[in-house]
Each structure stands twice: as C-alpha cells, then as structure tokens.
Phi, psi and omega in degrees: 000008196223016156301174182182125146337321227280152168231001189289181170279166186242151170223136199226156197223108200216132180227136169239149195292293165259140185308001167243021166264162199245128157305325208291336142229048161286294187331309176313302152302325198270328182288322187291333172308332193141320176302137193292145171322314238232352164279334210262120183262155157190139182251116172254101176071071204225091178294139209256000174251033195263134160320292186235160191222130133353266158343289197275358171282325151312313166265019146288321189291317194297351179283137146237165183346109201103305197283190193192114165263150230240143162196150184300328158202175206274333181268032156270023180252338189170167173291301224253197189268276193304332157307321187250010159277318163282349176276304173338318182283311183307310192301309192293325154327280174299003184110337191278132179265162158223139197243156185204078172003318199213079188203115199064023167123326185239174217242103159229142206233116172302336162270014165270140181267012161293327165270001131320303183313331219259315168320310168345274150327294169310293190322297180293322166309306187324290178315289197311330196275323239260301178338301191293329194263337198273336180297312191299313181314289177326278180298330165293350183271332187265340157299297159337290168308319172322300198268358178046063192236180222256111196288000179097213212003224210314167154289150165269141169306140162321123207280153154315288188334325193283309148347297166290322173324288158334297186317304189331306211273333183289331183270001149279339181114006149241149194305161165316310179320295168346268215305312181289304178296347174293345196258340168100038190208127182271190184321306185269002169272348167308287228283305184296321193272308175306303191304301172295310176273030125087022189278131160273148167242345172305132191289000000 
C-alpha cells in the first residue's frame, strides 16, 4: 500500500511525550523505512498537543516540495483526530506526502492513490464525529435550558429582591459590606445594582 511514484527525500519524524519514554524505536523503524540518519527529526518529551515541538518544525522547513514524511502512526502528529487531519492537508497542500507506518494494521503513503483514499475516509469520520459531538452538545444544552438549569458561562445577575433584601438589612443596622457579601456579591456592585432600581441604601 506504500507504493508511491514520489523522488523527493524521506524525512522522519518521531515523538515521545515524557522524557522517560525511549524514542528509540519509532527511530528504528523510520530508518529501516528508509530515511537517512541524517533525515531524522525526533522531539523528546514533547507533548503532541503542544503549538510548537522543536523537532518537528525543523522538519517542516527541511520538507520540500516532492518529499514525503515518514512517522511511525499518526498520532505522533499531533492529539486529536481533526489535528492530525489537518496537519495532513497541510503537508499535501504544501507538496509533501506523509507516509505512516503504521496506520489500521498497514504502511500508507499519502502519495499513492490508495492512501489518498484512506485519508479521505478518515478526514470524513472526523468531520461526521465532530458533527455527531456538536449535535450532542446542542441537545443537552436545550435539555438543560428546559428544566432550567445552568449552561455555565456568565453568572446572572443579582435579582432585585436580593437587592431590596440588602437595603432591609442595612437599614437594620448592618453594613453594606455585610449585606452584600451574604448575598454573594460585593459592595460595589450592591451599591451599583441599588442605584439602577432606585433602592435607598442608607442607613
């Protein structure tokens, strides 16, 4: 499956997360693929959901056009699905196959059109997972809202009442501080909220 037309260089890429995992044979593997010692990128104790890896940006410059990178499975490109999909697209974009060692059981080379296919495929579960989790999201937040419970982000705003409640008590003879902090809010925001509904606060 990893024929491939392509003459460009192979260049490999190999990663471990913590600094007590050994590289050494994703390393093992990618030279035996073919890549030269002197091809070979490796990021040690490298998180795969990290913006920049040392390594593997270096063998992004070092790719051109023609060339083809070589790693042992795909999720040493990158955490997610849609990440390492998108990195895929990118490299094919730019000219670059990526060959992958180890991906469903078989050696597929993005410059074949069989491992063109297979991306394919994968690019499309992604989008559909992606579809299916954002559906899921959508209906538990509109369940949520029904039954009237709390989708999270900003907090609501402080009901009058708790506010005129405030008022009650300071005009009992406890501080504003007081008063505001029982309701779970501080002074000046007591003091702000009294002023739009017109509440005296004074004592």
């Amino acid at each position: 499956m990893s024929n491939t037309a392509t003459t460009g260089k192979l260049i490999g890429y190999a990663r471990v997360s913590t600094r007590g995992q050994d590289s050494d044979r994703q390393v093992q593997d990618i030279t035996a693929a073919g890549v030269r010692a002197d091809d070979m990128y490796v990021d040690n104790g490298v998180s795969g959901g990290k913006a920049s890896r040392p390594a593997f940006d270096a063998a992004r410059v070092a790719l051109q056009p023609g060339d083809t990178l070589v790693v042992t499975t795909l999720d040493r490109l990158g955490r997610s699905t849609s990440n390492m999909l998108e990195l895929a697209t990118e490299l094919e974009r730019a000219g670059v196959n990526l060959r992958v060692l180890n991906l469903g059981g078989g050696d597929v080379d993005t410059g074949s059109p069989m491992g063109k296919l297979m991306f394919t495929v994968m690019a499309g579960l992604a989008e559909m997972e992606l579809a299916i989790k954002t559906e899921r999201i959508r209906d538990s937040n509109a369940k949520r809202a029904a039954a009237g419970g709390d989708l999270g982000g900003r907090p609501a705003t402080h009901s009058d009442d708790s506010i005129h409640g405030a008022a009650r008590d300071i005009k009992a003879g406890m501080s504003a501080s007081a008063a505001a902090a029982k309701r779970g809010m501080s002074r000046a925001t007591l003091y702000r909220r009294a002023k739009a509904l017109g509440v005296d606060l004074a004592a």
